[in-house]
Phi, psi and omega in degrees: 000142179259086186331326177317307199242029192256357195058019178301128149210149176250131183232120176249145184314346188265008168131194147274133198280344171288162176246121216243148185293126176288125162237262246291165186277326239230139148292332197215055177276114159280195161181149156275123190208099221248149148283131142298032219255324164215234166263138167320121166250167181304321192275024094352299153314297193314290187320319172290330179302289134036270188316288198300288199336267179335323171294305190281004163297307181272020184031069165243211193226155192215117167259147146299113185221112176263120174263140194227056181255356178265073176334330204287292179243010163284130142244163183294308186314328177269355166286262144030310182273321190295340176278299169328321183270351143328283189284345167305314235228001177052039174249063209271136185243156186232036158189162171113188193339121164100329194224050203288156193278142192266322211276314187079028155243013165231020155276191325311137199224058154221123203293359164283356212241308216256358152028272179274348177274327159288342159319302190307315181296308177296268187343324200281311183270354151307301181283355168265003187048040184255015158218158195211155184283126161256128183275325198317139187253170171320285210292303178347287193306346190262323170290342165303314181308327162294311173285346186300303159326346186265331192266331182097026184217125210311111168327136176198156175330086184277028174074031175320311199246017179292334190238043171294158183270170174310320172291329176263357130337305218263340174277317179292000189247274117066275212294017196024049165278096195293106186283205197222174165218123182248176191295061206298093187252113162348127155299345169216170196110175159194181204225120159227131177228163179260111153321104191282028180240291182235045113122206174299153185193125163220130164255146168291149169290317179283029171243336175267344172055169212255127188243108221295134187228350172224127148299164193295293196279050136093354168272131200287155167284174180301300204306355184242309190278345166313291148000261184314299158272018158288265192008283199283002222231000185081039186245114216244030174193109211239105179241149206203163183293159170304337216289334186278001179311323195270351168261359168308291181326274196333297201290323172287330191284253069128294191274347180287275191356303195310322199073040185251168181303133167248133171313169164286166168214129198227124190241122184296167189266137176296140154258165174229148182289184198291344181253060187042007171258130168337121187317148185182161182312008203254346156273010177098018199193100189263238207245177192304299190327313174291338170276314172284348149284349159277051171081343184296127161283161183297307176277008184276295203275329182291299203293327168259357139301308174293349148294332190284089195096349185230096200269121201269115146284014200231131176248007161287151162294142183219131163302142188311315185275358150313321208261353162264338157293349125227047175282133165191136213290336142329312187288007193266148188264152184285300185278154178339146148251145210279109173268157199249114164314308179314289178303316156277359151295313168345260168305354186271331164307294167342295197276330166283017168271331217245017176289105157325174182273346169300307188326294175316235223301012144316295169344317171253008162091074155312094167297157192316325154276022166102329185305197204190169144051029209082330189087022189272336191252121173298159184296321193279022162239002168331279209283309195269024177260290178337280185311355178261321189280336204298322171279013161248006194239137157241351176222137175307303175316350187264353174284320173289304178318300182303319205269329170325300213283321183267326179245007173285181169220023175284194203253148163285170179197165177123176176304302188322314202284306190300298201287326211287315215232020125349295207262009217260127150273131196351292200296340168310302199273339156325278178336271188303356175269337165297322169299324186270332204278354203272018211033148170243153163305314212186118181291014134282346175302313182252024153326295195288274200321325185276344147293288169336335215236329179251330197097359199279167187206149180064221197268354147283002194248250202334328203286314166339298194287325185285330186277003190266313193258348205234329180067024194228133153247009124261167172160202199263197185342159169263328190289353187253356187251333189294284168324310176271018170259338189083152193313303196300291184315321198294292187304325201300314207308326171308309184291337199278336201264336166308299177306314192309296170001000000 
């Protein structure tokens, strides 16, 4: 059989027996290569993160490529974000939208672009008769595809329009039938390559059947441009989600048939939520845009990603270039991987502990004129409102809640303060507000009188008072929520709690 034109190639781990053109410079080019179709989500993020990670280990190249061929749902505006949250995430690439090749031979790298470069691609495999126009309309394939389920046998292509003659091509085109154009794949062979995720993988050819590589209106499917330009475009390693483990085989048959270079290939573990189901809003978890309007730092969100699917020797918060001394691709895991709101919340703490305090209130949207909160924090307090909240905060709304708490002059409300002083009685707070009003050097000092005086101790004498004051039962010092509140708040705040009773 003549494999040239049967499309057969065999593959083993130790490469392919043809010898093939080195196009890269690099030991190591990576890529990211996102549809523009909505916002970024995390496992999107992961893959990118990934990608660079690998690159800037091994001082390679880490590319941008947007396929943007689903006219229908691409837009510029979600590229655009998507490049912003990239570079928010410091996750800077070094070719691609924006970073255009100085050289011109591996651009354009917006697949909307390449066109003519895939034209060119198509005709070589039309005229090696490693592809042929298919007519089968959607309703064909499907019945075909029922009976083959009926029969008991994995849907695949049945080669309907594979051996039309020239003539009947040529009437059907005649009749203005827009073909498809497919992938002419061996009835035998099979395709093995070693995963750098998940260890060996060999598939038969006669479980993939012949695979549509141009669409009807003249635009390529994934399974050829995806492909064609990892190739062409240098790219000599693809970590990518597990759900493409099953378009690998297509895509290696497809650039050897070709004689182009195949990338290394590593396909990641899905991720899930704590109930084994694919991430999705109901775990807490939208698009990067919705996390960074709640508040998640850059460095926050890397650290728990690069967990993600990836066993970490390090249990430090780590800067990218740190987490490259320890990335490896040994460590990518096989099984789901589970994301924790909680473990990002982890790290999201971790990383506004390492802020300064300008940082902190940028952070906390510092307006031109230096305010913060609203205007909720007086300015000469500024700096001891930071020093109070900053190890309680993981998000900016909880600094408004907090700023709410120390300097408004509503009442606290919510569920928490009725249940917490549920059990309290009037006369507790009486006290203490009688107590308070007389001043004290320190609230232990007046802690202490106020154990004397009711009997209460621990944590029946504090938790009252913090839930009194704060409508929270943690949070920071009492003696430092006292000070920034003021004399006057505190007793109204006693008294308020007295009623409550």
């Amino acid at each position: 059989m003549d494999d040239s034109l049967a499309g057969t190639w065999f593959c083993r781990r130790q490469g392919f027996s043809l010898p093939l053109p080195v196009m890269n410079k690099v030991a190591v080019t990576t890529r990211f290569a996102p549809s523009p179709t909505g916002h970024t989500h995390l496992g999107n993020l992961r893959t990118a993160l990934f990608n660079a990670l690998l690159a800037l280990a091994a001082g390679g190249e880490f590319l941008l490529r947007s396929e943007d061929t689903d006219r229908d749902r691409s837009a510029e505006k979600y590229l655009d974000a998507m490049c912003d949250d990239l570079r928010w995430l410091g996750l800077d690439w070094d070719l691609g939208p924006g970073m255009e090749d100085p050289a011109g031979e591996r651009g354009p790298f917006r697949q909307s672009e390449r066109q003519a470069i895939y034209q060119a691609w198509f005709d070589k495999l039309s005229e090696q008769r490693l592809a042929y126009p298919c007519f089968c309309s959607r309703q064909d394939l499907e019945r075909s595809r029922k009976a083959q389920q009926r029969a008991g046998r994995a849907p695949r292509y049945a080669g309907t329009c594979r051996e039309l003659s020239e003539q009947e091509i040529k009437e059907r085109l005649l009749d203005d039938q827009r073909p498809t154009l497919r992938y002419r794949v061996a009835d035998e062979g099979f395709v093995e390559f070693s995963d750098l995720a998940k260890g060996p993988q060999r598939f038969e050819l006669a479980d993939i059947g012949d695979f549509i590589v141009r669409r009807s209106d003249g635009t390529p499917a994934f399974f050829f441009s995806n492909a064609l330009d990892d190739s062409l475009m240098g790219v000599t390693h693809v970590l990518r989600g597990e759900d493409h483990l099953a378009n690998t085989p297509r895509q290696i048959v497809l650039l050897r048939s070709l004689g182009l270079e195949v990338p290394v290939y590593g396909h990641l573990s899905l991720i899930v939520g704590d109930d084994g189901k694919p991430l999705s809003k109901r775990h807490g978890t939208g698009s990067l845009k919705d996390l960074r309007e709640l508040g998640y730092l850059p460095l926050a969100l890397n650290n728990h990603l690069f967990r993600l699917g990836h066993a970490s020797d390090s249990g430090d918060l780590m800067t990218l270039d740190e987490m490259t001394g320890h990335f490896d691709c040994a460590h990518l895991g096989r099984a789901p991987a589970r994301h924790d709101p909680v473990q990002l919340d982890h790290w999201q703490k971790l990383a506004v502990m390492k802020l300064s305090d300008e940082e902190i209130k940028t952070w906390l949207g510092a307006d031109a004129d230096g305010g913060y909160l609203g205007g909720m924090v007086p300015a000469d307090q500024e700096q001891d409102f930071i020093g109070l909240v900053r190890d309680n905060l993981q998000r900016p709304s909880q600094a408004v809640a907090w700023a709410k708490i120390l300097f408004a002059d509503e009442p606290i409300s919510g569920e928490m303060i009725s249940a917490g002083l549920s059990h309290i009685e009037a006369g507790f707070f009486e006290d203490a507000a009688g107590l308070w009003s007389k001043g004290h050097s320190s609230f232990r000092d007046f802690s202490g009188q106020l154990s004397e005086k009711t009997k209460h101790k621990g944590k029946k004498l504090f938790m009252p008072l913090r839930v009194a004051l704060t409508g929270e039962l943690h949070g920071p010092e009492l003696e430092k929520i006292a000070a920034l509140m003021g004399k006057d708040r505190v007793e109204r705040r006693f008294l308020e709690a007295a009623e409550r009773c």
